[in-house]
C-alpha positions as CSV (number, residue, x, y, z in Angstrom):
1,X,60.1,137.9,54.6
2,X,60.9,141.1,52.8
3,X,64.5,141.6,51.9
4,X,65.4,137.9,52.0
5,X,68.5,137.0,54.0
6,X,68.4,139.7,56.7
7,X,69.3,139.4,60.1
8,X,66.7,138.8,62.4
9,X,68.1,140.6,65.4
10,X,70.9,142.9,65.9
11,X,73.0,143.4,68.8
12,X,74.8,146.3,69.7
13,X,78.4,145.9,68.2
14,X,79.6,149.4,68.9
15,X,78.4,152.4,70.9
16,X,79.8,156.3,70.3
17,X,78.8,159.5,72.3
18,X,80.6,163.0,72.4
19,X,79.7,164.9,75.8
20,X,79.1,168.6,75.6
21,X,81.7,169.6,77.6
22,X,79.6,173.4,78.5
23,X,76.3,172.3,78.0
24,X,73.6,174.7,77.7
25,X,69.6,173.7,78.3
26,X,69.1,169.6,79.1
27,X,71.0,168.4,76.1
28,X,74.2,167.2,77.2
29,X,75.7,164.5,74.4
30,X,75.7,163.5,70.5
31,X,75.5,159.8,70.4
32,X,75.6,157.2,67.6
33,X,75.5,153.3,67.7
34,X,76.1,150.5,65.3
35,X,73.8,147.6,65.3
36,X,75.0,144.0,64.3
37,X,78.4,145.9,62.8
38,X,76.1,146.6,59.8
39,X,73.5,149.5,60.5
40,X,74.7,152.8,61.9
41,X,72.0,155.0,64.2
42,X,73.1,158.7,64.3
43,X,71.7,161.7,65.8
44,X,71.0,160.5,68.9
45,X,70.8,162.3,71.8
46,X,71.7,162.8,75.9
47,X,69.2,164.6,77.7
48,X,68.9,165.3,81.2
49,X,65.2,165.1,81.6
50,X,62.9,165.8,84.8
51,X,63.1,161.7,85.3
52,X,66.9,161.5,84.9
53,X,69.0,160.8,81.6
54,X,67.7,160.0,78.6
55,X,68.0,159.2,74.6
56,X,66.4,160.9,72.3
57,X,65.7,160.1,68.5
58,X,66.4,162.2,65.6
59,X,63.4,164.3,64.7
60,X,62.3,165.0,61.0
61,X,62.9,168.2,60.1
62,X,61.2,168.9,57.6
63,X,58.2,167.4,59.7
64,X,55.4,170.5,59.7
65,X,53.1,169.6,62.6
66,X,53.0,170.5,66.0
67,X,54.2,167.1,67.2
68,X,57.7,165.9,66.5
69,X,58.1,162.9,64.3
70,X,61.5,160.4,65.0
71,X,63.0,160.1,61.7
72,X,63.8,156.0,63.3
73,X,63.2,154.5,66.9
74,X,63.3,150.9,67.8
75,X,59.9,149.3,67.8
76,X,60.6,147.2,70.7
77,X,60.8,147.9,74.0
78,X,64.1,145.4,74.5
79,X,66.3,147.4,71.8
80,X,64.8,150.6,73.4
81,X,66.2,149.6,76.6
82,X,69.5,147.7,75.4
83,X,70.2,150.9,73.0
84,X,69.4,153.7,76.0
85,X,71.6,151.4,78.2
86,X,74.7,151.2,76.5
87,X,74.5,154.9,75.4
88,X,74.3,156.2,78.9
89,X,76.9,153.9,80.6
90,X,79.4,155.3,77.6
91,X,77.8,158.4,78.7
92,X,79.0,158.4,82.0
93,X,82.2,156.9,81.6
94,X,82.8,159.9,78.9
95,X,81.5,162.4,81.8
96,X,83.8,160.9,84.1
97,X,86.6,161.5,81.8
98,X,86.0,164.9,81.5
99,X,85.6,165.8,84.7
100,X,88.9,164.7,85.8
101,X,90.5,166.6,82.7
């Protein structure tokens, strides 16, 4: 194993988003989570897609292609899931808020 005594799974120990209160286009929060209180994602992102809500990777900007290339993603689909769960329930719970502002 590279890196010796790492982890072997993290779970999500803390989850952040910050709503765009006008939004503008399909974008409508920042995000960032903390895995296993030790590694922090940021740069993630709410979109309200054709298919519903969704979260979006960073993209590499310095990238020069026509695709876009995700600076980091999860390379299972279970932390995929578990990460674009918890994101959009603080999501809505943050939309919620707002609206009754």
């Amino acid at each position: 194993r590279i890196g010796g005594n790492m982890p072997s799974s993290f779970e999500i120990s803390h989850v952040q988003v910050y709503p765009i209160r006008e939004p503008k286009g399909k974008m409508r929060a920042f995000a960032r989570v903390l895995l296993g209180n030790q590694l922090q994602l940021t740069g993630l992102r709410v979109f309200d897609g054709t298919k519903g809500l969704f979260v979006s990777y960073p993209n590499d900007p310095y990238h020069k292609g026509e695709d876009y290339r995700q600076l980091f993603f999860p390379t299972s689909g279970e932390l995929r899931d578990a990460i674009e769960k918890a994101v959009l329930e603080e999501y809505r719970s943050a939309a919620e808020q707002i609206e009754e502002e």
